[in-house]
C-alpha positions as CSV (number, residue, x, y, z in Angstrom):
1,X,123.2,45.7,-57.8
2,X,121.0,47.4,-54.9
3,X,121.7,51.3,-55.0
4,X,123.3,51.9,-51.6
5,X,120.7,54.5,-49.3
6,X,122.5,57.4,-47.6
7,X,120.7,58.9,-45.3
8,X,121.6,62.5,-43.7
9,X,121.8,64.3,-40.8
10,X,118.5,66.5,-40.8
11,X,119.9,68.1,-37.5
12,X,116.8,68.9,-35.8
13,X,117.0,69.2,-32.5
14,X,113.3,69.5,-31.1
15,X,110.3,67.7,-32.2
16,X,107.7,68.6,-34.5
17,X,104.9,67.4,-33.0
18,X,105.3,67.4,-28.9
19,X,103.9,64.3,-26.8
20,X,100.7,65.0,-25.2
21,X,99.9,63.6,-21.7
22,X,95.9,63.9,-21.7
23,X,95.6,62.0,-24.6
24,X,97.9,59.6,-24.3
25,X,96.1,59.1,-20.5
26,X,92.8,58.3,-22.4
27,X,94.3,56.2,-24.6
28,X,95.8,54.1,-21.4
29,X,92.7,54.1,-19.2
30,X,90.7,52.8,-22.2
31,X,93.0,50.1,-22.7
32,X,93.2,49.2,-19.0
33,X,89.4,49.5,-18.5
34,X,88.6,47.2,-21.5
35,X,90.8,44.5,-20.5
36,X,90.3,44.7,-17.1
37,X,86.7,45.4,-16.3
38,X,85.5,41.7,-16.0
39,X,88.8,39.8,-14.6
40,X,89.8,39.3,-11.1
41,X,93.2,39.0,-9.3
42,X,95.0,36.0,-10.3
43,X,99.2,36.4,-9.5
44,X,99.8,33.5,-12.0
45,X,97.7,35.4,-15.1
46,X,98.1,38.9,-14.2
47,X,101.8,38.4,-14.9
48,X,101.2,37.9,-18.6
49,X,98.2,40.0,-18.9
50,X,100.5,43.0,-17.6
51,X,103.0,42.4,-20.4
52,X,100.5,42.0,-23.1
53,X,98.5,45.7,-21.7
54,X,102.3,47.0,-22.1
55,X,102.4,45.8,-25.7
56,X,98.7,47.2,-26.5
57,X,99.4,50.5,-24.6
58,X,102.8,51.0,-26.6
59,X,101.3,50.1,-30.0
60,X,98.2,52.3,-29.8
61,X,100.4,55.4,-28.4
62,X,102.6,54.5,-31.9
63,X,100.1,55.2,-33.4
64,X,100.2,58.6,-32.7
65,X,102.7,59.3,-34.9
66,X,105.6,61.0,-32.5
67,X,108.8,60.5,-35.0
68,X,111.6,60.5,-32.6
69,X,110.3,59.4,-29.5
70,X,111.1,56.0,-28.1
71,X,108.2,54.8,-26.3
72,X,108.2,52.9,-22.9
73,X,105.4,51.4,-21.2
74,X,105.2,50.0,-17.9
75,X,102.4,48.2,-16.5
76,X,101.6,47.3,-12.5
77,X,98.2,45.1,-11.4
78,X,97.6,44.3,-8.1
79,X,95.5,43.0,-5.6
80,X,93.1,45.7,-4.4
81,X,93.3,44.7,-0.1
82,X,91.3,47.1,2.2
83,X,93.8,48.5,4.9
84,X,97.2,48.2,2.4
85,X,98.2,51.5,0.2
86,X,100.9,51.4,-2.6
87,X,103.3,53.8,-4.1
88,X,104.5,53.4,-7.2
89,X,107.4,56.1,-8.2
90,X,109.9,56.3,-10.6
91,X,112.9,58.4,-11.8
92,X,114.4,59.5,-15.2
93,X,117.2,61.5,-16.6
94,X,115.3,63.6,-19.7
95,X,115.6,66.9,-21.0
96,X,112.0,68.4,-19.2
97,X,111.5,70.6,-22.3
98,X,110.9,67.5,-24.7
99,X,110.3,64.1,-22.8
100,X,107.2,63.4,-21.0
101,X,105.3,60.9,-19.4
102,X,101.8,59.6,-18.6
103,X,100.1,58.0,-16.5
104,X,96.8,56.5,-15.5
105,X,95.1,53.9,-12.8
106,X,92.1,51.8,-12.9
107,X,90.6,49.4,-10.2
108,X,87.3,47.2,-10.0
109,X,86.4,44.8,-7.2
110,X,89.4,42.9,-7.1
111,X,92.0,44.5,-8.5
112,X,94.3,47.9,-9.9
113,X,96.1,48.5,-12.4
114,X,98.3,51.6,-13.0
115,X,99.6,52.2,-16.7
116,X,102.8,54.6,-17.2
117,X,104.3,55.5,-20.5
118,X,107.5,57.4,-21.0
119,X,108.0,59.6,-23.9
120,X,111.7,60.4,-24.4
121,X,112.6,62.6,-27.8
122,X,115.6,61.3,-29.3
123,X,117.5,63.9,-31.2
């Protein structure tokens, strides 16, 4: 028989390693600027190619090792038009001492892209 794992509280209630919004904005604009640089606004592949930069963006900032934080990424591309502006806003219940977020835009000719990840500590 398979010994039966018990795993215990460790009661820690703040991180040991706090989530750092400068890097993890490099780490987004490289990703955005790689995939983006050469490709131009298609609504029909943008759709997927947003959800796959989500993926990439979530798995690189993983790899940053932040035990306890659950990771969300959010991806927006758009058509870059002349005389239109957008805002992009969003709202969260956190604790502000712990959970972060950040974010970070890229354009070329044709089109943006803006790349947000939250960090939220789960104690």
């Amino acid at each position: 028989p398979t010994p039966t794992l018990r795993w215990d509280n460790t009661y820690r209630l703040e991180p040991r390693t706090k989530f750092l919004p400068n890097k993890v904005s490099g780490i987004i604009f490289q990703i955005l600027r790689d995939a983006l640089a050469s490709k131009s606004y298609d609504p029909k592949t943008c759709v997927a190619l947003a959800s796959e930069l989500c993926d990439k963006i979530k798995s690189a900032v993983k790899q940053l090792d932040l035990p306890r934080y659950k990771i969300v990424s959010m991806v927006t591309i758009g058509q870059l038009v002349d005389k239109e502006g957008l805002r992009i806003a969003s709202r969260c219940l956190w604790n502000p001492a712990f959970d972060s977020h950040a974010s970070c835009s890229f354009k070329n000719s044709s089109l943006f892209a803006v790349g947000t990840v939250y960090a939220c500590y789960f104690e």
